[in-house]
C-alpha positions as CSV (number, residue, x, y, z in Angstrom):
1,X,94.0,78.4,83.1
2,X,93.3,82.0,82.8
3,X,91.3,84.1,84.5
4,X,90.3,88.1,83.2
5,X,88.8,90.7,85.7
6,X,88.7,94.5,84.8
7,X,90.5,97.3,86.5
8,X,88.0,97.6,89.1
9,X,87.7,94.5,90.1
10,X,91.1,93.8,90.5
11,X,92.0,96.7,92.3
12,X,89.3,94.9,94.8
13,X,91.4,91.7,95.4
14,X,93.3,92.4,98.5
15,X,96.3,90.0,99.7
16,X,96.1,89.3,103.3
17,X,96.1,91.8,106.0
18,X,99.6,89.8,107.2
19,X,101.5,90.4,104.2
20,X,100.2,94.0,103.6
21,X,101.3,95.0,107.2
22,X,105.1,93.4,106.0
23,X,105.0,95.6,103.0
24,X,103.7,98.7,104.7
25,X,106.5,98.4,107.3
26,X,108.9,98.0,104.8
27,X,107.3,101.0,102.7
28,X,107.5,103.1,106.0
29,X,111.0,102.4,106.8
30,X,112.5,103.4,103.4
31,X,110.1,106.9,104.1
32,X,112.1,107.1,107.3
33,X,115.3,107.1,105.6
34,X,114.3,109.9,103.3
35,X,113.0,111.7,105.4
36,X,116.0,111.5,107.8
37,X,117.7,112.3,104.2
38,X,115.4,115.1,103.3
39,X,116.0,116.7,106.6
40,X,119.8,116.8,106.6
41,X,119.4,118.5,103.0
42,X,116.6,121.2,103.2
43,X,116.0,121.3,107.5
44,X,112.9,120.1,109.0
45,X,110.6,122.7,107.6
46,X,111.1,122.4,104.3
47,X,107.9,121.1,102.0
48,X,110.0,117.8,101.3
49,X,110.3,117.3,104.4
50,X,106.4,118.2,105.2
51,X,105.3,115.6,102.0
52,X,107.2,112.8,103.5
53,X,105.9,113.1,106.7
54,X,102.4,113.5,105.5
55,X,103.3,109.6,103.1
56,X,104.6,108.2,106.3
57,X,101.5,109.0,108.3
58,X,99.1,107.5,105.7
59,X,100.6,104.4,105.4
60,X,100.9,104.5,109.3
61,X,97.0,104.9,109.3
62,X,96.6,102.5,107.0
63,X,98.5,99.8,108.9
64,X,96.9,100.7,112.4
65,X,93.8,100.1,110.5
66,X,94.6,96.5,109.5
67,X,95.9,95.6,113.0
68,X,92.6,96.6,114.1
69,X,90.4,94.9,111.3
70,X,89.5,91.2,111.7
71,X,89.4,88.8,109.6
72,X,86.1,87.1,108.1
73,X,85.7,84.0,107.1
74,X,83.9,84.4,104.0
75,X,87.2,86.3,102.3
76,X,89.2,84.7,99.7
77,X,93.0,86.6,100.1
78,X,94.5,87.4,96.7
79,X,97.3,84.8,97.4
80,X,94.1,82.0,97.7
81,X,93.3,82.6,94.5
82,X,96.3,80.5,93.2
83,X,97.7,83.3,90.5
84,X,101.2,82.0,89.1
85,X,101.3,85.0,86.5
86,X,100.2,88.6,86.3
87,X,99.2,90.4,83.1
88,X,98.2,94.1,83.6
89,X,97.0,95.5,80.4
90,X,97.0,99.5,80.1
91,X,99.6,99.4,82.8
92,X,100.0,103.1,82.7
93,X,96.6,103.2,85.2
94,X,98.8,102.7,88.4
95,X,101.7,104.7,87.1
96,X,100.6,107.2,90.0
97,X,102.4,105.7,92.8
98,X,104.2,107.7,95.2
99,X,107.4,108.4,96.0
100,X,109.8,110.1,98.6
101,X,112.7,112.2,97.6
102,X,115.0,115.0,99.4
103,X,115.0,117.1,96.2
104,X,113.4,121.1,97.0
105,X,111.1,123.1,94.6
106,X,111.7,120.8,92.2
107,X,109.0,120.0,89.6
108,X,108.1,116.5,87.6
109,X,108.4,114.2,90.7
110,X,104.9,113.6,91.6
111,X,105.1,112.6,95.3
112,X,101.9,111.7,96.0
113,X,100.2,108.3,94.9
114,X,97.7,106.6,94.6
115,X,96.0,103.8,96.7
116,X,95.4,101.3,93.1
117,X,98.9,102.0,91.8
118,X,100.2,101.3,95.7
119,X,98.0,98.0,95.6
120,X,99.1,96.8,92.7
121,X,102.9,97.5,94.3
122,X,101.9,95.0,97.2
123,X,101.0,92.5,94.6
124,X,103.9,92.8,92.4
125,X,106.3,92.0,95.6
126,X,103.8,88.9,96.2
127,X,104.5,88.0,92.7
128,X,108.1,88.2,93.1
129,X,108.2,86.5,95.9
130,X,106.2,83.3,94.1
131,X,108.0,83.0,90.7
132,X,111.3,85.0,91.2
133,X,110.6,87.7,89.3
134,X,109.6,86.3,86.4
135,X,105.7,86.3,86.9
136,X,104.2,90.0,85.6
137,X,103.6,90.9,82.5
138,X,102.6,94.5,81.7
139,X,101.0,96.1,78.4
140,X,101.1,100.4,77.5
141,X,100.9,102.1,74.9
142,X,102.1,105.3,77.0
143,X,103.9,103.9,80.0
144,X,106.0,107.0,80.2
145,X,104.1,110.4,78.8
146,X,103.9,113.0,81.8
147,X,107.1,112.3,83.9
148,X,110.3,110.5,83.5
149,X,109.4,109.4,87.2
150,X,106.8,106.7,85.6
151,X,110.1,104.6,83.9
152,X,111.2,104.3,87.5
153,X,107.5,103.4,88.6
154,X,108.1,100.8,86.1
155,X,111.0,99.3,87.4
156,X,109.9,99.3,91.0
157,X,107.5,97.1,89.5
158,X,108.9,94.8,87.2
159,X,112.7,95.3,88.3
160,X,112.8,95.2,91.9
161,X,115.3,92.4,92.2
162,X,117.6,94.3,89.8
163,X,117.2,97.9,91.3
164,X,118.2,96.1,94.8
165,X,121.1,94.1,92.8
166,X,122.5,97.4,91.4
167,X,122.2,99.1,94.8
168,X,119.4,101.4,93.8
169,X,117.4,101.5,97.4
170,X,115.4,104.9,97.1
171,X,114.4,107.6,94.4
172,X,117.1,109.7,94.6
173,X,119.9,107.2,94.2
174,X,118.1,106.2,90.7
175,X,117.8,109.6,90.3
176,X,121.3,110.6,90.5
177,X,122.3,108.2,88.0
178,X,120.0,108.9,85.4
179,X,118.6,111.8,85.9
180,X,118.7,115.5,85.9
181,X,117.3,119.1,87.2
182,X,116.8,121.5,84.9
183,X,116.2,124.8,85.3
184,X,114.5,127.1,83.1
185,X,112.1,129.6,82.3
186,X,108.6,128.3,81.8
187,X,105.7,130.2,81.3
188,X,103.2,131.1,84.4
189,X,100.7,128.8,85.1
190,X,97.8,131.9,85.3
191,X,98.9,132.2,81.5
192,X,99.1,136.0,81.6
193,X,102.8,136.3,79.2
194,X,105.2,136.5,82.1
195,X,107.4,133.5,82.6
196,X,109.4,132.8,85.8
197,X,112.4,130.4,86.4
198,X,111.1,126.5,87.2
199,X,113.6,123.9,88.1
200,X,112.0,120.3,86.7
201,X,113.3,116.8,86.7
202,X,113.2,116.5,83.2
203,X,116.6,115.4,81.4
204,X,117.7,111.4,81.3
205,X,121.8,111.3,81.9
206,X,123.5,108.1,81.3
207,X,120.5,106.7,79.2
208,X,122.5,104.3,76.8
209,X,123.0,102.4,81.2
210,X,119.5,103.0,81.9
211,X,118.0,101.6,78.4
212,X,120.4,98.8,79.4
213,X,118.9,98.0,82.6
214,X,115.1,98.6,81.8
215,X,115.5,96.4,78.6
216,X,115.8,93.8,80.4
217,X,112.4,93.4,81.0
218,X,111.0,96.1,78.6
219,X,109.8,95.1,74.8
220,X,109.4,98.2,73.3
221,X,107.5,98.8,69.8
222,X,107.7,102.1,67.6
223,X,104.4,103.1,65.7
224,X,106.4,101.2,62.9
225,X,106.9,98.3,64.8
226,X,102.9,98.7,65.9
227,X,101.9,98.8,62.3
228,X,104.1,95.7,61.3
229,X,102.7,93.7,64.0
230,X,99.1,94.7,63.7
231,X,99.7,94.0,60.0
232,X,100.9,90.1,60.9
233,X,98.1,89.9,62.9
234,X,95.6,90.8,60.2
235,X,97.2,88.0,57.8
236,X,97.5,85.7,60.6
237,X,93.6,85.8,60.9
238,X,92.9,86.2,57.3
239,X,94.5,82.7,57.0
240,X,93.3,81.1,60.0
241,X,90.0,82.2,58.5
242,X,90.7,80.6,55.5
243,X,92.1,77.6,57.3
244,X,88.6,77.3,58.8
């Protein structure tokens, strides 16, 4: 049976205030580590360091604020609602979710989330949990377009089990396998002709291992491959019209 709610609506479903704490705890403990990280690398001044902490204490105000709300009787947990699969269509709405990373002054990572794409993080573990991996399916025609951060968004996603089997724990390990800093003169944001020097995580390394890896669960289509299918499609209906 299926069962279609918009954006909104979902993003409203909330799994139970026991299993959100267990995935906030866990969430804050992997900050902890990069922040211990962070701190070895750039000192405990650094703007890293300052983002991290500022993550950690959000989540930690989120989580006091569940230990302190009580339940009522008249809400239905998401797990109640007796999902086995997940379909997310335009995916690339909770590609905002945040991350931690000892990197300095570097620019593409995007550290701070959002509460949706965090939400739907929660319910992808759920998932996970229930169907071993094998229950989320999601749909974008621009999953990656601002940041080569959002193909690891993906992954933590739909590849958990696989980032944890490849010993891929945090941002920058994932990072230093397939990624890379680039620095290089860009032009000044107050667009007045001067440029100044911007290091950006911008460059894939190692991609034919990391196209390995995300393939496994990716299906990816060219505006070819779009045209061809749309084009199936089309005849498909044309003849179950004429079937009809």
């Amino acid at each position: 049976m299926f069962h279609f709610e918009g954006h909104t609506q979902f993003d409203r479903m909330s799994l139970s205030n026991e299993r959100q704490k267990t995935y906030l705890k866990a969430e804050i403990d992997l900050l902890r580590d990069e922040l211990d990280a962070a701190i070895d690398e750039n000192g405990d001044k650094s703007f890293t360091v300052k983002q991290i902490e500022k993550s950690i204490a959000s989540y930690e105000d989120r989580l006091k604020k569940l230990e302190e709300k009580q339940d009522k009787d008249d809400f239905v947990d998401f797990e109640q609602l007796g999902f086995s699969h997940l379909f997310v269509d335009e995916s690339h709405l909770y590609k905002n979710l945040a991350l931690a990373s000892k990197m300095h002054n570097v620019a593409g990572l995007g550290s701070r989330g959002s509460a949706r794409a965090f939400n739907l993080l929660m319910k992808s573990k759920y998932m996970d949990e229930i169907t071993g991996g094998k229950g989320q399916t999601y749909a974008s025609g621009t999953c990656i377009s601002n940041s080569m951060v959002e193909l690891y968004t993906n992954m933590r996603y739909l590849q958990a089990n696989l980032l944890k089997d490849v010993g891929i724990q945090h941002f920058d390990e994932w990072a230093a396998d397939f990624g890379e800093v680039v620095t290089d003169y860009e032009l000044k944001p107050e667009s007045d002709g001067q440029y100044q020097l911007k290091s950006r995580f911008a460059k894939f390394t190692n991609l034919p291992e990391l196209m390995s890896l995300f393939k496994e669960c990716a299906d990816i289509r060219t505006a070819d491959g779009v045209y061809l299918l749309c084009c199936k499609i089309t005849v498909l209906k044309i003849r179950l019209n004429t079937a009809l």
